[in-house]
matplotlib code that plots the C-alpha trace (Angstrom):
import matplotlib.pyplot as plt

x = [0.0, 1.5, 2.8, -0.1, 3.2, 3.7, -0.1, -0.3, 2.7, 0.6, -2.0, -0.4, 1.0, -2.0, -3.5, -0.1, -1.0, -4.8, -4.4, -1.9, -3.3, -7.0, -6.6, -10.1, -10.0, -11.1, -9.4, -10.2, -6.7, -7.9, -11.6, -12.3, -15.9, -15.7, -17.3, -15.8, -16.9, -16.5, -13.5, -11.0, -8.6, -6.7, -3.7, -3.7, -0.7, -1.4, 0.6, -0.2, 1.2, 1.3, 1.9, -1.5, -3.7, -6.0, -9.2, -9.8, -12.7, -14.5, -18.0, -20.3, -23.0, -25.4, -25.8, -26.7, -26.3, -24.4, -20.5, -19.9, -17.0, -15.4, -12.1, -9.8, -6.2, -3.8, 0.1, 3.3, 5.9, 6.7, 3.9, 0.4, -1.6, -4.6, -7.4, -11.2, -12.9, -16.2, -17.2, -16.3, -13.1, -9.9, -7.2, -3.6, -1.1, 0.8, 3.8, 4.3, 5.7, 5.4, 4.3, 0.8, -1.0, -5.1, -5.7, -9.2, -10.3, -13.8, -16.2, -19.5, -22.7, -23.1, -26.7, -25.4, -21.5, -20.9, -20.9, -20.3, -17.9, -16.3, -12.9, -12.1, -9.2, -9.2, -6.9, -9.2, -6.2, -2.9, 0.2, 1.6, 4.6, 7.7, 8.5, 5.5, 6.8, 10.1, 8.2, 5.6, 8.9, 10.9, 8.3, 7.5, 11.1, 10.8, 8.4, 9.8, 13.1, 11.1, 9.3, 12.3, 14.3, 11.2, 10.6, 14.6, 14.1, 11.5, 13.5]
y = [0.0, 3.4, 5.7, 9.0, 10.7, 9.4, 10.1, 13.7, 13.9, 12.1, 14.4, 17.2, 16.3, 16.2, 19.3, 20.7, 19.3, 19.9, 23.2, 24.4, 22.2, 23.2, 27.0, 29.1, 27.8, 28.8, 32.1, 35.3, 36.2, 38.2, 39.6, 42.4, 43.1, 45.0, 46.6, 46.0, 48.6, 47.0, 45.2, 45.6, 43.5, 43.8, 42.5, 42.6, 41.5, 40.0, 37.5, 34.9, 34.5, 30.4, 27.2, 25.5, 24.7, 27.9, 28.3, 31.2, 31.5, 33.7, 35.1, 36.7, 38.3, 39.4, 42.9, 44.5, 41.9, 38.6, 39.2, 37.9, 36.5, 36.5, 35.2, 34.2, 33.6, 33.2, 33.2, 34.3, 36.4, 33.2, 30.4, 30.5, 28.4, 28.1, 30.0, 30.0, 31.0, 30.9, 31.5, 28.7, 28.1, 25.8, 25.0, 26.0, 25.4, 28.7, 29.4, 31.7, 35.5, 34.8, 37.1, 36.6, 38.2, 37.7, 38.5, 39.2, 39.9, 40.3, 41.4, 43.4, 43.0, 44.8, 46.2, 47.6, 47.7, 47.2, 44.1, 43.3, 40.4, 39.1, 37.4, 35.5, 33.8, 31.8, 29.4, 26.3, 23.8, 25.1, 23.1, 22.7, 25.1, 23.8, 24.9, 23.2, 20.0, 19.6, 20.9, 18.2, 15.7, 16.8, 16.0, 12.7, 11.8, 12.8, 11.1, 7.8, 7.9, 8.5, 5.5, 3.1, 5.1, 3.7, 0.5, 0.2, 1.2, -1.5, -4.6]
z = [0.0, -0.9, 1.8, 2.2, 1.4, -1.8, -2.1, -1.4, -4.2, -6.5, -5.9, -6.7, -9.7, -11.0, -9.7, -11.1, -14.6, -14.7, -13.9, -16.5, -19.3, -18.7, -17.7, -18.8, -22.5, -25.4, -25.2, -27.8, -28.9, -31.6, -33.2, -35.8, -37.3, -40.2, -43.6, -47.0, -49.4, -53.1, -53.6, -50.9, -48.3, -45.1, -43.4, -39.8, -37.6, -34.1, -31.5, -29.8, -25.8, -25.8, -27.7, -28.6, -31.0, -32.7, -34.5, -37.0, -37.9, -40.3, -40.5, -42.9, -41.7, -44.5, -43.8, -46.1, -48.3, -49.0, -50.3, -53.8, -52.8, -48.9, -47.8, -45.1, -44.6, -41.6, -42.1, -40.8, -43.0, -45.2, -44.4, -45.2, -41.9, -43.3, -45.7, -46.9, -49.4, -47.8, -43.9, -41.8, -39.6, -39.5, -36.7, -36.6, -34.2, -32.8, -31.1, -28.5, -29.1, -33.4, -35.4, -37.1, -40.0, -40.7, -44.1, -45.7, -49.2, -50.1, -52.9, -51.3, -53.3, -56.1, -55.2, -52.2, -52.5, -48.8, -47.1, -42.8, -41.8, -38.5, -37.8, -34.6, -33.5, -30.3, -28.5, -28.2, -26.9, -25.0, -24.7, -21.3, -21.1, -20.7, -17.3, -15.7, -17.9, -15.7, -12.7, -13.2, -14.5, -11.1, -8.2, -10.2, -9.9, -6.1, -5.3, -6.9, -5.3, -2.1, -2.5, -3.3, -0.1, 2.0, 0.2, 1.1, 4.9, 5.1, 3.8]

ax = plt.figure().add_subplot(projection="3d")
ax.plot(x, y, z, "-o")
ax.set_aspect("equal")
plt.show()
Protein backbone atom coordinates (compact mmCIF):
# COMPACT_ATOMS: atom_id res chain seq x y z
CA UNK A 1 0.00 0.00 0.00
CA UNK A 2 1.54 3.38 -0.86
CA UNK A 3 2.83 5.69 1.76
CA UNK A 4 -0.06 9.05 2.22
CA UNK A 5 3.25 10.73 1.41
CA UNK A 6 3.70 9.42 -1.79
CA UNK A 7 -0.15 10.06 -2.13
CA UNK A 8 -0.26 13.69 -1.45
CA UNK A 9 2.68 13.95 -4.15
CA UNK A 10 0.59 12.12 -6.51
CA UNK A 11 -2.00 14.39 -5.95
CA UNK A 12 -0.36 17.25 -6.71
CA UNK A 13 1.02 16.30 -9.67
CA UNK A 14 -2.00 16.18 -10.98
CA UNK A 15 -3.47 19.26 -9.73
CA UNK A 16 -0.07 20.75 -11.12
CA UNK A 17 -0.95 19.26 -14.57
CA UNK A 18 -4.76 19.86 -14.65
CA UNK A 19 -4.41 23.23 -13.91
CA UNK A 20 -1.86 24.41 -16.54
CA UNK A 21 -3.31 22.24 -19.29
CA UNK A 22 -7.00 23.16 -18.72
CA UNK A 23 -6.62 27.02 -17.68
CA UNK A 24 -10.05 29.06 -18.80
CA UNK A 25 -10.01 27.81 -22.53
CA UNK A 26 -11.15 28.83 -25.37
CA UNK A 27 -9.45 32.06 -25.24
CA UNK A 28 -10.16 35.26 -27.81
CA UNK A 29 -6.73 36.17 -28.87
CA UNK A 30 -7.88 38.20 -31.60
CA UNK A 31 -11.62 39.60 -33.19
CA UNK A 32 -12.29 42.40 -35.82
CA UNK A 33 -15.93 43.10 -37.26
CA UNK A 34 -15.67 45.02 -40.17
CA UNK A 35 -17.30 46.61 -43.56
CA UNK A 36 -15.83 46.03 -46.99
CA UNK A 37 -16.86 48.63 -49.43
CA UNK A 38 -16.51 47.02 -53.06
CA UNK A 39 -13.45 45.23 -53.58
CA UNK A 40 -11.02 45.63 -50.90
CA UNK A 41 -8.58 43.51 -48.31
CA UNK A 42 -6.68 43.81 -45.10
CA UNK A 43 -3.66 42.48 -43.39
CA UNK A 44 -3.70 42.63 -39.78
CA UNK A 45 -0.70 41.45 -37.61
CA UNK A 46 -1.40 40.01 -34.10
CA UNK A 47 0.58 37.51 -31.46
CA UNK A 48 -0.22 34.87 -29.78
CA UNK A 49 1.19 34.47 -25.84
CA UNK A 50 1.35 30.44 -25.76
CA UNK A 51 1.87 27.20 -27.66
CA UNK A 52 -1.46 25.47 -28.60
CA UNK A 53 -3.69 24.66 -30.96
CA UNK A 54 -6.03 27.93 -32.71
CA UNK A 55 -9.18 28.26 -34.52
CA UNK A 56 -9.75 31.19 -37.00
CA UNK A 57 -12.74 31.45 -37.95
CA UNK A 58 -14.48 33.68 -40.26
CA UNK A 59 -18.02 35.08 -40.52
CA UNK A 60 -20.26 36.74 -42.88
CA UNK A 61 -23.03 38.31 -41.68
CA UNK A 62 -25.36 39.41 -44.47
CA UNK A 63 -25.75 42.91 -43.79
CA UNK A 64 -26.70 44.50 -46.14
CA UNK A 65 -26.25 41.91 -48.34
CA UNK A 66 -24.35 38.57 -48.97
CA UNK A 67 -20.46 39.16 -50.31
CA UNK A 68 -19.94 37.87 -53.82
CA UNK A 69 -16.96 36.50 -52.77
CA UNK A 70 -15.40 36.51 -48.88
CA UNK A 71 -12.09 35.17 -47.82
CA UNK A 72 -9.78 34.18 -45.12
CA UNK A 73 -6.18 33.59 -44.63
CA UNK A 74 -3.77 33.18 -41.61
CA UNK A 75 0.13 33.20 -42.12
CA UNK A 76 3.28 34.30 -40.83
CA UNK A 77 5.88 36.38 -43.03
CA UNK A 78 6.72 33.21 -45.17
CA UNK A 79 3.91 30.43 -44.44
CA UNK A 80 0.44 30.46 -45.18
CA UNK A 81 -1.65 28.38 -41.92
CA UNK A 82 -4.61 28.07 -43.26
CA UNK A 83 -7.42 29.99 -45.69
CA UNK A 84 -11.16 29.95 -46.86
CA UNK A 85 -12.90 31.00 -49.43
CA UNK A 86 -16.15 30.92 -47.78
CA UNK A 87 -17.23 31.52 -43.87
CA UNK A 88 -16.26 28.70 -41.84
CA UNK A 89 -13.07 28.07 -39.60
CA UNK A 90 -9.89 25.77 -39.54
CA UNK A 91 -7.17 25.04 -36.65
CA UNK A 92 -3.57 25.95 -36.56
CA UNK A 93 -1.07 25.36 -34.17
CA UNK A 94 0.79 28.71 -32.84
CA UNK A 95 3.82 29.38 -31.06
CA UNK A 96 4.27 31.71 -28.51
CA UNK A 97 5.75 35.47 -29.10
CA UNK A 98 5.37 34.76 -33.35
CA UNK A 99 4.28 37.08 -35.40
CA UNK A 100 0.81 36.58 -37.12
CA UNK A 101 -1.04 38.16 -39.96
CA UNK A 102 -5.09 37.67 -40.70
CA UNK A 103 -5.75 38.50 -44.08
CA UNK A 104 -9.19 39.19 -45.65
CA UNK A 105 -10.32 39.93 -49.16
CA UNK A 106 -13.80 40.31 -50.09
CA UNK A 107 -16.18 41.37 -52.92
CA UNK A 108 -19.50 43.43 -51.27
CA UNK A 109 -22.67 43.05 -53.29
CA UNK A 110 -23.12 44.79 -56.12
CA UNK A 111 -26.74 46.20 -55.19
CA UNK A 112 -25.45 47.64 -52.19
CA UNK A 113 -21.53 47.73 -52.54
CA UNK A 114 -20.91 47.17 -48.77
CA UNK A 115 -20.87 44.10 -47.08
CA UNK A 116 -20.31 43.28 -42.79
CA UNK A 117 -17.86 40.37 -41.84
CA UNK A 118 -16.32 39.13 -38.53
CA UNK A 119 -12.92 37.37 -37.76
CA UNK A 120 -12.09 35.45 -34.63
CA UNK A 121 -9.23 33.75 -33.47
CA UNK A 122 -9.22 31.84 -30.28
CA UNK A 123 -6.87 29.39 -28.54
CA UNK A 124 -9.21 26.29 -28.17
CA UNK A 125 -6.15 23.76 -26.91
CA UNK A 126 -2.90 25.13 -24.96
CA UNK A 127 0.22 23.06 -24.72
CA UNK A 128 1.60 22.75 -21.26
CA UNK A 129 4.63 25.06 -21.09
CA UNK A 130 7.70 23.83 -20.73
CA UNK A 131 8.54 24.91 -17.27
CA UNK A 132 5.53 23.18 -15.73
CA UNK A 133 6.78 20.02 -17.87
CA UNK A 134 10.11 19.60 -15.72
CA UNK A 135 8.19 20.89 -12.72
CA UNK A 136 5.62 18.16 -13.18
CA UNK A 137 8.85 15.71 -14.46
CA UNK A 138 10.93 16.80 -11.13
CA UNK A 139 8.33 16.03 -8.24
CA UNK A 140 7.53 12.73 -10.19
CA UNK A 141 11.05 11.83 -9.86
CA UNK A 142 10.80 12.79 -6.13
CA UNK A 143 8.39 11.15 -5.30
CA UNK A 144 9.82 7.79 -6.94
CA UNK A 145 13.09 7.87 -5.28
CA UNK A 146 11.06 8.52 -2.13
CA UNK A 147 9.26 5.46 -2.54
CA UNK A 148 12.25 3.12 -3.30
CA UNK A 149 14.31 5.12 -0.09
CA UNK A 150 11.19 3.67 2.04
CA UNK A 151 10.58 0.46 0.21
CA UNK A 152 14.63 0.19 1.11
CA UNK A 153 14.07 1.23 4.88
CA UNK A 154 11.53 -1.52 5.09
CA UNK A 155 13.50 -4.61 3.81
Amino acid sequence: MPSRGFIVVGMAILIVAAGSALADLPVVVYEDVSFIEGTDFSNTPFMVEEYGLYEGKLTEFDFPAAFEELGMSITTADDTLGSLMDPGSFQFVGYAEDIYYVNVFGIAAASFNLGLYGVEVILVEAGIPEPATLTILALGGFAILHRRRFASARD
